[in-house]
N, C-alpha and C positions, 0 to 999 in steps of 0.2 A: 690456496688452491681449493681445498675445501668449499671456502666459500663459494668461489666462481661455476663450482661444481653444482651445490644448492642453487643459485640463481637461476642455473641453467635447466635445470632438468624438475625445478617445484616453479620458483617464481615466476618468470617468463614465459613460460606457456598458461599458468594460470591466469595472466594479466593478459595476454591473449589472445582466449579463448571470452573472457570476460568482456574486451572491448568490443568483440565480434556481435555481441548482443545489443551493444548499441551504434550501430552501425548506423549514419546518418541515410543510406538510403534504404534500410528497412521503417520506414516510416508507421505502417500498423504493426498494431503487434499481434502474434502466431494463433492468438487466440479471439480471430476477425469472425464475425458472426454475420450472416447475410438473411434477408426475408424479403417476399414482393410479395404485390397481392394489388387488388382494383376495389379500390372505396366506393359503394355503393354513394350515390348525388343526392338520395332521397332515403327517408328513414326506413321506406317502404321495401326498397330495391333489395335485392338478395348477392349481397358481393360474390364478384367472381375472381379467379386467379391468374394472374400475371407470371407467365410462363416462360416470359424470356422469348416467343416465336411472337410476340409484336415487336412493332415501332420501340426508341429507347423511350423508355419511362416515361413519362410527362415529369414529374420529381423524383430526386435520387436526393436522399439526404445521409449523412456522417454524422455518428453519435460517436462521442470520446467521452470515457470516463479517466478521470482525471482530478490530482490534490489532494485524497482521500484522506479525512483527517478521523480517525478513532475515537478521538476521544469528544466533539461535537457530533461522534457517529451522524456524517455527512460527506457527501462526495462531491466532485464539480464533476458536471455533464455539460459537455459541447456542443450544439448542434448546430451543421454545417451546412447548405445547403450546396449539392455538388453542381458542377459545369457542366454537367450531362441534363441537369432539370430545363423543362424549354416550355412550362406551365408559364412563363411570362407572356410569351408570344401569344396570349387568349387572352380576350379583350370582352368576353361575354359575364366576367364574370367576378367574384371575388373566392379565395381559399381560407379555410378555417385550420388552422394548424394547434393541435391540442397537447401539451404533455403531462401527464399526470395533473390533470386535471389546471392547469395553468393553461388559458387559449388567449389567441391571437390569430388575428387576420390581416391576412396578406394578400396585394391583388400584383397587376403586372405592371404598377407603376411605383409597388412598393419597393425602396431600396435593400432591405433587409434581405441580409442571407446566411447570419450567424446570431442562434439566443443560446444564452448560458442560462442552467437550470442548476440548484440544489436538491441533490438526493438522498434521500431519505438511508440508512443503510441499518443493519444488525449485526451484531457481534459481542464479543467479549473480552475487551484490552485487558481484561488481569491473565487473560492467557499468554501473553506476550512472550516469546516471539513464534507462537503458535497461533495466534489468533486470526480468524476470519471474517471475512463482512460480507455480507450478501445486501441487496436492492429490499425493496418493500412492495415489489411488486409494482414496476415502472411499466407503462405502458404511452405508445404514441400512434397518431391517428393525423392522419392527412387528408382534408375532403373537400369538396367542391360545395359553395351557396347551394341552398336550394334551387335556385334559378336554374343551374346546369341540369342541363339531357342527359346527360353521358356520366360515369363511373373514370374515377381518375384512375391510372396504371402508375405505382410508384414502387419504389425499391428503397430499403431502410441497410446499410452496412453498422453496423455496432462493433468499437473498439473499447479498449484499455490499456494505457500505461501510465507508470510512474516510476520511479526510483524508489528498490528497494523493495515493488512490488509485485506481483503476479497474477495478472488478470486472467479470469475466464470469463469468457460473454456468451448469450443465449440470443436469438432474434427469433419470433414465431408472428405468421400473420393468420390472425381468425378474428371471423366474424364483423371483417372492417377494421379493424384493430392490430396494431404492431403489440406485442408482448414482447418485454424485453426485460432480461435478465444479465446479471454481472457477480461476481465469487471475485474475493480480491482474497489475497493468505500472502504474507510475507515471501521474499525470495529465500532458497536457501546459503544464500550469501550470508544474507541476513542472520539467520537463523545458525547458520553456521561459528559468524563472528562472534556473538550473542552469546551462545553454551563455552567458546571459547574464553571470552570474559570471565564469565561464573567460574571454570575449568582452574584460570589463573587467578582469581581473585583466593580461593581454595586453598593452593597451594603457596601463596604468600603467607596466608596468613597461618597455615598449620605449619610450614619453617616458624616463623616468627615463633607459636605456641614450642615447638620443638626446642625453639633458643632459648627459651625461658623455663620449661620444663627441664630440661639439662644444667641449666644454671642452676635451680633452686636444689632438685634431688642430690645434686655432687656439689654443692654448696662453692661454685666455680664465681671468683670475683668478678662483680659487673663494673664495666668501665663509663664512663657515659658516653662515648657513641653507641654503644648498645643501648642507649635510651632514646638516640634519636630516629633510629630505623622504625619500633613501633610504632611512636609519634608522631613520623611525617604519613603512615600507613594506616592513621586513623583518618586522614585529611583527604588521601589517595586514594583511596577505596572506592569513596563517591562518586569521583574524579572519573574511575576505570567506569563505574556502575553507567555513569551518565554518557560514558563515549558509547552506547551501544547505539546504532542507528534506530530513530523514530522511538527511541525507550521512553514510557509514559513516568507519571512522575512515582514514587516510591509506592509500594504498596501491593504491587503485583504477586501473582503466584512466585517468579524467580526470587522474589528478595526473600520469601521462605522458604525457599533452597537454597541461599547460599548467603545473599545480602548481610542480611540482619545478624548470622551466624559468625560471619566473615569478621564483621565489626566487633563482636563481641568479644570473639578470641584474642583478636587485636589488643584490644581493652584489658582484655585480663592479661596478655602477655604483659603490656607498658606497665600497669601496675602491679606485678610481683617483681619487674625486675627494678622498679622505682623502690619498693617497699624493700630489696636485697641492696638496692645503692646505701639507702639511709641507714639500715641496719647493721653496715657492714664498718661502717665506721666509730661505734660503739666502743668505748674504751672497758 
């Protein structure tokens, strides 16, 4: 009863409220970032602002940030080109599409409407599961040949998700230019499960120090399955260390709070009570 009781009232609503967050028809995520603005045609022009009281956009594009890997400190970025864009329908001309300094041209015969970019990010994985990553200063630009009269009107939406993670995004239009920013920091799932590990890794291994500390002080005979519970807990430990989601490889702040410590108590428990097995048999 006990149990059915825990299930009900920790596990079950925990799981969820948790599923709710990946709901397949929340498609962006909470932290969707939106900018418009009209690309000057000529270097000369003085861009103006796209206000939303025109015609729809000439282009609407979707940026996703996405796969974010820490430790190549890089990110994937999506760029989409939305259903709303009708910049094909003009036959005057060709578009010059720029992302952080990566460009390409696209006219109204080109088939393209999705490029993947590499982004640059910063942070600090020894902080782990505290660590955050910001952009480098990503910026995009949408513009019409020189040929064209006219100032393009576009709309830039910016997202992020991933598992595990927590995106914040930024979109700002000046001076012809999208600026676009992105904050990714662990979920607190994550982070939660994480301190949780370390919490129980702790507390394994000061029993174990405790079983062995009581053995040696009150000189209480050791049997050998008392030898095997340290020894498979030298093996396990890693084991627990490495089940932490996205955990980087050894070396981090956490493992000198608990890791490295963990291990060692481990260690010393096996061998004093290995050193009390052999000793105890002395005639």
């Amino acid at each position: 009863m006990l149990t059915i009781a825990v299930l009900s009232a920790i596990v079950v609503p925990t799981c969820v409220t948790y599923a709710k967050k990946h709901d397949s028809r929340d498609r962006l995520d909470p932290s969707l970032s939106h900018a418009n603005g009209t690309v000057p045609s000529s270097v000369g022009d003085k861009p103006g602002t796209f206000n939303g009281t025109q015609d729809t956009a000439l282009a609407s594009f979707n940026l996703h940030f996405s796969s974010l890997d820490p430790l190549a400190l890089m990110a994937q970025a999506r760029l989409t080109l939305g259903q709303r864009s009708t910049y094909r329908d003009i036959d005057d001309g060709s578009y010059t599409l720029v992302f952080n300094g990566d460009q390409k041209t696209i006219n109204s015969s080109s088939p393209a409407n999705e490029w993947s970019y590499h982004v640059n990010i910063v942070g600090d994985i020894g902080r782990y599961p505290f660590d955050t990553y910001e952009d480098e200063g990503t910026f995009f630009a949408f513009a019409p040949e020189q040929t064209l009269n006219n100032g393009i009107a576009s709309e830039l939406y910016v997202s992020g998700s991933h598992t595990g993670w927590s995106f914040k995004t930024s979109a700002a239009f000046k001076d012809g230019v999208y600026l676009v920013g992105v904050t990714a920091s662990r979920q607190h799932t994550t982070k939660g499960f994480s301190l949780f590990v370390v919490i129980l890794s702790w507390a394994l291994s000061l029993c174990q120090l405790f079983i062995a500390a009581q053995s040696l002080i009150r000189n209480r005979p050791v049997v050998p399955p008392m030898l095997a519970v340290p020894a498979t807990m030298l093996f396990a430990l890693p084991s627990l260390r490495n089940v932490q989601p996205g955990v980087p490889p050894i070396g981090i702040v956490l493992d000198f709070a608990g890791f490295y410590w963990n291990m060692a108590l481990v260690a010393l428990s096996l061998i004093t009570l290995s050193l009390m097995f052999i000793f105890q048999f002395e005639v």
